[in-house]
C-alpha positions in Angstrom: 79.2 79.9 99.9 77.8 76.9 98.3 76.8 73.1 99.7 80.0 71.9 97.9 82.0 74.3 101.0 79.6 72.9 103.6 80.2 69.6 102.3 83.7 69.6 103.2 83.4 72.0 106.6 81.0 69.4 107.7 80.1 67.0 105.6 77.6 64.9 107.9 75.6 67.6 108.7 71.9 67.6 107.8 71.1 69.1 104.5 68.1 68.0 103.6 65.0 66.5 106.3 61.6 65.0 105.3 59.6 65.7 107.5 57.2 62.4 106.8 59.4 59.6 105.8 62.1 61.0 108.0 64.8 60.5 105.4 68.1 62.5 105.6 70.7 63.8 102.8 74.1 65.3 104.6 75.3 67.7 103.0 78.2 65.7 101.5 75.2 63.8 99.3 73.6 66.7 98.5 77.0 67.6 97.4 77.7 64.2 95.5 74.3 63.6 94.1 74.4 67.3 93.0 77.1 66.4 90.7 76.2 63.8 89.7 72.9 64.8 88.4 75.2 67.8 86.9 77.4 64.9 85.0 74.6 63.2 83.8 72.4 66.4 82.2 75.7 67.2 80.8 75.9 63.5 78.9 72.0 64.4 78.1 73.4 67.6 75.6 72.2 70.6 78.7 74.6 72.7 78.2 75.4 76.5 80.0 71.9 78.4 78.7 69.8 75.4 78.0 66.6 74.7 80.4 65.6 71.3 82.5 62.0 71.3 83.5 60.8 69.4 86.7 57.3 68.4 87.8 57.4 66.3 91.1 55.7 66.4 94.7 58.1 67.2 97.4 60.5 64.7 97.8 64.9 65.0 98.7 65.2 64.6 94.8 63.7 67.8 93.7 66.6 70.2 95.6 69.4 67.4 94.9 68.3 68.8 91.1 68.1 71.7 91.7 71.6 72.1 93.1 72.3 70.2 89.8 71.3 73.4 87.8 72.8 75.7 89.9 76.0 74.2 89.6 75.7 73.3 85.8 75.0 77.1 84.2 71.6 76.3 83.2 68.1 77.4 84.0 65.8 75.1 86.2 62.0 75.5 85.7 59.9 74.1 88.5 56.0 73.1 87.5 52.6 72.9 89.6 52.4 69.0 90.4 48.5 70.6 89.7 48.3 71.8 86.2 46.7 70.1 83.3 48.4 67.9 80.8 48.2 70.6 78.2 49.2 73.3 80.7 52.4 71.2 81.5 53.3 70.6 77.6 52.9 74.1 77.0 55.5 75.1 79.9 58.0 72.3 78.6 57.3 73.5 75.3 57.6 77.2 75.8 61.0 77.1 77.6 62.3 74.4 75.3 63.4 72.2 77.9 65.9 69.8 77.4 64.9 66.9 80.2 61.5 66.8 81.8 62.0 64.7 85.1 58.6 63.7 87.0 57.2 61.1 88.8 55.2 57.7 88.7 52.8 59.6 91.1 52.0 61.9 88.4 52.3 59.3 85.6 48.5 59.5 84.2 48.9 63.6 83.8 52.7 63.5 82.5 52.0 60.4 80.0 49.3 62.5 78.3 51.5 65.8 78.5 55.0 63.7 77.4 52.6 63.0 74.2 53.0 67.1 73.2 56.4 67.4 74.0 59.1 67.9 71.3 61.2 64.9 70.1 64.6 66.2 71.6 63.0 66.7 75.4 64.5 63.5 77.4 62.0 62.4 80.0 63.0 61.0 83.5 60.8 59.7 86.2 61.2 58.9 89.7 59.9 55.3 90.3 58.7 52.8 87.7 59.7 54.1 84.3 57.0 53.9 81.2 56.7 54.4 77.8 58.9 57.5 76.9 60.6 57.8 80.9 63.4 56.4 81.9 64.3 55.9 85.3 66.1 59.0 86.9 68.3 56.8 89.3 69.5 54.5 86.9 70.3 56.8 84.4 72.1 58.7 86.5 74.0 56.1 88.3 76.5 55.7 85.6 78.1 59.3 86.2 80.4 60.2 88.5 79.5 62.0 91.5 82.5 64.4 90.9 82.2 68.6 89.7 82.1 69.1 85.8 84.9 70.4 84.5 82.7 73.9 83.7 80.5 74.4 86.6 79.0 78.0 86.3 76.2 79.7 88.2 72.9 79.1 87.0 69.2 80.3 88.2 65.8 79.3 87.6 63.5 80.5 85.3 59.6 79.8 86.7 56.7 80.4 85.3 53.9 82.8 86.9 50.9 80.6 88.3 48.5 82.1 85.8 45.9 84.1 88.0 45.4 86.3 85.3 46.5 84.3 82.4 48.3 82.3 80.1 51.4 81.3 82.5 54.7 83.4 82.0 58.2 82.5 81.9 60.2 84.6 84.0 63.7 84.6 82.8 66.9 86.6 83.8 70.5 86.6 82.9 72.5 83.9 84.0 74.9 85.0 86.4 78.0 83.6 84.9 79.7 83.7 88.2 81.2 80.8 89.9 79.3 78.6 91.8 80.2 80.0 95.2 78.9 83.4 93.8 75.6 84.8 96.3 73.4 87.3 94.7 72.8 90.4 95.9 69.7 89.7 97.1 70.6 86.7 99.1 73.5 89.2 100.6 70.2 91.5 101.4 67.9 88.8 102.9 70.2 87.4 104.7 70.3 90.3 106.9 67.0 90.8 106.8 65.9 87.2 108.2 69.1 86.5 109.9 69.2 83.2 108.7 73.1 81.4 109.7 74.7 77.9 109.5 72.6 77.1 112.7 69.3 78.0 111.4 66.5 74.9 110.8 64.2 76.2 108.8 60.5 74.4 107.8 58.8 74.7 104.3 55.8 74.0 104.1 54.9 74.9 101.1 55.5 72.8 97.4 59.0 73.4 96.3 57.7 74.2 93.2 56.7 77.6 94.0 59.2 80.7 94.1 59.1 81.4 97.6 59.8 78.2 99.1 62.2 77.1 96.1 64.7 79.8 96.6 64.2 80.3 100.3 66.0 76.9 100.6 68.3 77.9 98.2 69.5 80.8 100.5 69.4 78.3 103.9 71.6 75.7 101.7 73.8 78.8 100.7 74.7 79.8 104.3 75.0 75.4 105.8 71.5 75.5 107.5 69.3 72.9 107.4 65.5 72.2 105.7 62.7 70.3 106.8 60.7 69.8 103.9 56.7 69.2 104.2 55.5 67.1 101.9 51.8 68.3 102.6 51.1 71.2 104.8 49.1 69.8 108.0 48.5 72.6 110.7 49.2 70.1 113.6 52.5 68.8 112.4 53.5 72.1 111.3 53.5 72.7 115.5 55.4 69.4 116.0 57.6 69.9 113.4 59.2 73.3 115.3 59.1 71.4 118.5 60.7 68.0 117.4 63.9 69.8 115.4 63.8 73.2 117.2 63.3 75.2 114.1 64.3 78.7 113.9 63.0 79.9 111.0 59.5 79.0 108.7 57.7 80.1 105.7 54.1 80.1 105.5 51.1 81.9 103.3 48.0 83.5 105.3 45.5 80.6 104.6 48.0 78.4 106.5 47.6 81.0 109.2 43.6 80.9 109.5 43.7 76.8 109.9 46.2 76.9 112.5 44.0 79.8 114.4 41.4 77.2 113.7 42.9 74.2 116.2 41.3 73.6 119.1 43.1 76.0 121.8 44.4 72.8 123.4 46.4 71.7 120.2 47.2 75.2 119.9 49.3 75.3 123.2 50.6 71.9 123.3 54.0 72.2 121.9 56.9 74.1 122.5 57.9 77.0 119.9 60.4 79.0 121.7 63.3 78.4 119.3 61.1 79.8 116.9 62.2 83.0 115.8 61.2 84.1 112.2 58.1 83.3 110.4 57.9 84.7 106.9 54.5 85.3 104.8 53.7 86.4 102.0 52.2 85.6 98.3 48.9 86.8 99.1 47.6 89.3 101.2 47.1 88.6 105.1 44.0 90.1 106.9 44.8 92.3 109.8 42.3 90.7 112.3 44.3 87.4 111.2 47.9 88.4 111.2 47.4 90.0 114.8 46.0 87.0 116.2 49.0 85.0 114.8 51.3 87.5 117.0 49.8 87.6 120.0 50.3 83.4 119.6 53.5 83.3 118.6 54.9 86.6 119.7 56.9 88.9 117.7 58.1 86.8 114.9 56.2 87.6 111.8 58.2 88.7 108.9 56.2 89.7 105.9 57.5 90.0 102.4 56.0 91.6 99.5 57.9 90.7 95.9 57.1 88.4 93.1 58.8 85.7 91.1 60.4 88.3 88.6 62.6 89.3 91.4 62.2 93.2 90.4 61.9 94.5 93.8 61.1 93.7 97.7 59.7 94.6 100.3 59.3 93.1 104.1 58.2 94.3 107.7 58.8 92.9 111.0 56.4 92.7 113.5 57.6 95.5 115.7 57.0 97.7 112.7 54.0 96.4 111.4 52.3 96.9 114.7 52.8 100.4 114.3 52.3 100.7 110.3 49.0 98.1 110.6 48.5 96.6 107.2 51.6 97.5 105.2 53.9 95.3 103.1 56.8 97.1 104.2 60.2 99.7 103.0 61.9 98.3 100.0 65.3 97.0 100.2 65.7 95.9 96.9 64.2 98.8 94.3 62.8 101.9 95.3 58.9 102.0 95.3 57.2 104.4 92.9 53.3 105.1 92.7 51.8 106.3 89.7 48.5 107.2 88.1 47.1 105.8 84.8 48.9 108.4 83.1 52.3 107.9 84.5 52.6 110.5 86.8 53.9 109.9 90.6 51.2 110.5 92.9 51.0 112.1 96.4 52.1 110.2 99.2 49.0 108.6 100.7 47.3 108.5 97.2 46.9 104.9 95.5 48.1 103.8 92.1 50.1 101.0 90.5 53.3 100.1 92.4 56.4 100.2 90.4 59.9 99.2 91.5 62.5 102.0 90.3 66.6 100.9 90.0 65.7 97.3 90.6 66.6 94.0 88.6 65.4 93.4 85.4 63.6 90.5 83.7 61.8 89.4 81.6 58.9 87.6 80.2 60.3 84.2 78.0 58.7 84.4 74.5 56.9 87.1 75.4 57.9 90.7 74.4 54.6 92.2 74.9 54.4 91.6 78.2 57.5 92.4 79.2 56.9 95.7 77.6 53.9 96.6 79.4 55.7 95.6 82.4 57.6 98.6 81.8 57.1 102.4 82.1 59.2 105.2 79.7 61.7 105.2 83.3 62.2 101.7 83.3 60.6 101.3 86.1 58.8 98.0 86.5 55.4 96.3 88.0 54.0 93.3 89.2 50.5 95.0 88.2 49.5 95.5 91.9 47.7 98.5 93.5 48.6 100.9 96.5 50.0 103.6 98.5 52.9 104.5 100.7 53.1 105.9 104.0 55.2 109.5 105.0 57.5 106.5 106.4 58.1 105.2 103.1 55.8 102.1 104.3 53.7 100.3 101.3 50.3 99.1 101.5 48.6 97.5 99.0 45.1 98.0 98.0 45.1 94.7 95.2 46.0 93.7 92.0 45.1 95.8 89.3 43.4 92.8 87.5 40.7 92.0 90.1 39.3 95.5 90.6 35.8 95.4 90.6 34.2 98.7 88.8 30.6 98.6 89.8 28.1 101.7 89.1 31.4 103.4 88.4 32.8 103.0 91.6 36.2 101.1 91.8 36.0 98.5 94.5 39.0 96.4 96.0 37.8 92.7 97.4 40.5 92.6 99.6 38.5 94.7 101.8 35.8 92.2 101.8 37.9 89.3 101.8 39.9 90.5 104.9 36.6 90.8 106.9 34.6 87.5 106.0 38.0 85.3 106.7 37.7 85.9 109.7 34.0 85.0 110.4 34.2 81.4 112.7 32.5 79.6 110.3 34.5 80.4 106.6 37.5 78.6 105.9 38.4 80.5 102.7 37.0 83.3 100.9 36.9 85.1 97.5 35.1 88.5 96.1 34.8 88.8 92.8 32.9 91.2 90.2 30.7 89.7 88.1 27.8 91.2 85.2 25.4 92.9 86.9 23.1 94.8 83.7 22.4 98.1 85.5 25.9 98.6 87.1 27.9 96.6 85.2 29.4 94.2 88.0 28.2 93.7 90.9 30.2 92.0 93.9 30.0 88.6 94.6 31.7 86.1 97.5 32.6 82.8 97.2 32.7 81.1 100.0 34.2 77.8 101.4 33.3 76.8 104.8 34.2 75.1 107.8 31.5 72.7 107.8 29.8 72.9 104.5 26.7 71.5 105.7 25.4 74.7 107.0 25.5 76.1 103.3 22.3 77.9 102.5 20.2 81.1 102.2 20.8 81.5 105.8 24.3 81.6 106.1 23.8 83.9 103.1 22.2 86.1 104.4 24.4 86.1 107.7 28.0 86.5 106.3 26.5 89.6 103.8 25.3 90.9 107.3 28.1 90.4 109.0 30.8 92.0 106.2 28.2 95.3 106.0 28.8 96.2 109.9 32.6 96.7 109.3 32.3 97.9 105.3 30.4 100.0 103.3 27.1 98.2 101.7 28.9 99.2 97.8 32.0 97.3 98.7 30.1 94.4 100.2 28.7 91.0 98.4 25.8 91.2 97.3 25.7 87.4 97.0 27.2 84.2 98.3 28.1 81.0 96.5 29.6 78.0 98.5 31.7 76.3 97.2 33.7 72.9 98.5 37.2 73.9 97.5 38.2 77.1 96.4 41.0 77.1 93.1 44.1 78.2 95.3 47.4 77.4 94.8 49.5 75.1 97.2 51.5 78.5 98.0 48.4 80.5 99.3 47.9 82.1 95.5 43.9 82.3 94.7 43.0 81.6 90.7 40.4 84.0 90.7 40.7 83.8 86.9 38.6 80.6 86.9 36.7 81.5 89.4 35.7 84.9 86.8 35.5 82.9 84.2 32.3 80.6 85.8 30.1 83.7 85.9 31.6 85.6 82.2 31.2 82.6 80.3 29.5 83.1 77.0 30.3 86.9 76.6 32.8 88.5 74.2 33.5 91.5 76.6 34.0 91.6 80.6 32.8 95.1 80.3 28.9 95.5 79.9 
């Protein structure tokens, strides 16, 4: 199925909602302006294979192009409305994009960036147009708003947020299927979520991200329709479900500690009875947290465990997550695999690095080397993470492989830590990190945004270390707290501990003293 089928079956119905300015696109628009954006990359010299890059807030546009690129054989990179100018020249740069489209919102970042792109990149912008962007609507309102006379599958091909690096393009083969082809894995979470022509579902998340960009992929796919946040706000998250009777929603767990954070009277104010699947995922969610969140809301929580490369997944309901506490789930794409530093499968119950075995390959754009050591000799692949599996072939990860903290030679996991201090009344966000510590090598470390940063100081220090050491060991525990106003997260819930590292390595040559 494909919008161009719902378009015709029933062509008025809801598409496309935002939530703010209340603006509508029935799916015969999102079929026409699909098209039509499809007719006009094609006139541009995108042709099946080539790449368009787009960096815009959420806005109707964004998924009207996207449709575009599905339709039109090609791959569709979606970048962080928050990166640099540099960061989003290298992106454009790196996946040789052939159109860049943006906003006027964005114009001081892009206008700097647009400056580092190469000659043959077209650049499009919603709104005024400047300099080297021309405006989007008028450029494109000289095409028809009819089907190419080659439309193919296409995908996207997104680049990894950069917690632990240089950003990666994530690319896989073009389907080369026609455009009402599903992917297996749509076939597999549709089951999974239950997600029909009926369903309403709310992201609340930037489209720009993996999650939420493909999730309404799959809802457009089956004629359901999207109510797209343009900001995440806890409160009108709650009157969104109430005021368009959502059925399903996507959320990541810091979402979860704010709304646990409304007064109680907020809390119960509005009706959420149609709602009847919430998926998380993208970073791990604290058990004292998720619990909460289903005593609230009941039963609903669906949690997913996969990244952007698509090489496996994982998900648990709430049913069985209440009886498998903390797990990510059974596979139903890949099989999971455990193995030691040497290769070898461990023993159930024993941690290691998660691999996915028979799953879907990938692999990094322009980047060999890492898609190498993405790989083991089986072909099996990784996201780098850390855990074990259950006797019920449940996972549970420990963290990622890149944060581990080895202090005094003991390896420590700051999820642990993390899980414990979010959910201390007075932190909003939380992050543990290792850093140089001469006798031990690291030492761990919080840093810690609050509710009210006022009440930052050695007392509160002292207070939250306390408070962490009567549920975990004292060597797993901060030994220090920094506040700070804003942790680096991601819009999706992702935490860029990277630069949060690098504040306390500066100046060194090695991380390892």
């Amino acid at each position: 199925m494909n919008p161009v089928f719902f378009a015709q079956q029933k062509p008025d119905h809801p598409a496309i909602i935002m939530a703010a300015s209340g603006e509508v696109v029935t799916y015969k628009q999102l079929d026409d302006r699909s098209s039509q954006y499809a007719q006009m990359l094609r006139a541009l010299g995108v042709n099946i294979g080539d790449v368009i890059a787009v960096m815009m807030e959420n806005n109707a546009r964004y998924l009207e192009l996207y449709w575009a690129a599905l339709r039109s054989g090609i791959y569709f990179t979606a970048i962080s409305t928050k990166l640099t100018a540099g960061e989003v020249a290298y992106i454009v740069n790196d996946c040789q994009a052939k159109v860049f489209v943006t906003t006027s919102v964005l114009r001081s970042v892009v206008n700097e960036a647009a400056n580092s792109f190469g000659k043959h990149v077209t650049c499009l912008t919603l709104g005024q147009p400047d300099g080297r962007f021309r405006d989007l609507q008028e450029v494109a309102a000289g095409f028809p708003q009819t089907a190419i006379a080659d439309e193919t599958s296409g995908t996207d091909m997104l680049y990894s947020s950069g917690t632990t690096g240089r950003p990666k393009g994530i690319k896989r083969p073009l389907p080369g299927k026609p455009i009402d082809f599903i992917p297996e894995m749509s076939v597999i979470l549709q089951k999974v979520y239950g997600y029909d022509d009926q369903s309403v579902y709310l992201s609340t998340a930037p489209l720009y991200h993996s999650a939420p960009l493909r999730f309404c992929m799959r809802i457009h796919a089956y004629g359901g329709t999207i109510i797209v946040m343009e900001s995440f706000d806890p409160e009108n998250a709650l009157q969104l479900i109430e005021r368009y009777r959502v059925t399903h929603s996507q959320w990541v767990p810091t979402m979860f500690s704010r709304l646990l954070k409304l007064p109680e009277a907020v809390r119960s104010r509005y009706d959420l009875h149609t709602h009847v699947v919430a998926v998380h995922g993208a970073a791990p969610c604290p058990v004292v947290v998720k619990k909460q969140m289903i005593d609230w809301w009941g039963p609903v929580l669906v949690e997913y465990y996969g990244g952007t490369e698509g090489n496996g997944y994982c998900a648990i309901n709430s049913q069985e997550w209440l009886t498998h506490v903390g797990s990510v789930g059974r596979a139903y794409i890949g099989s999971i695999r455990i193995v030691d530093d040497n290769q070898r499968e461990v023993a159930i119950g024993e941690e290691g690095t998660v691999y996915f075995a028979d799953a879907p390959k990938f692999e990094y754009h322009n980047d060999p080397s890492k898609t190498a050591e993405a790989y083991n000799e089986n072909g099996w692949s990784t996201l780098g993470d850390v855990g074990r599996v259950d006797e019920d072939g449940y996972l549970y990860l420990t963290d990622r492989k890149a944060f581990m903290i080895i202090s005094g030679g003991v390896n420590i996991y700051p999820q642990e830590a993390e899980s414990i201090l979010i959910t201390h009344p007075k932190v909003a966000d939380v992050a543990v990190i290792g850093v140089p510590n001469e006798e031990f090598g690291e030492e761990v470390k919080a840093v810690v945004q609050l509710v009210d940063m006022a009440l930052a100081g050695p007392a509160l220090e002292r207070e939250l270390i306390e408070f962490c050491r009567g549920q975990l060991s004292a060597v797993k525990s901060p030994r220090s707290i920094d506040f700070d106003p804003e942790l680096p997260r991601h819009p999706t819930g992702k935490l860029y501990k990277r630069l949060l590292r690098d504040r306390y390595w500066k100046n060194r040559d090695s991380r390892i003293i």
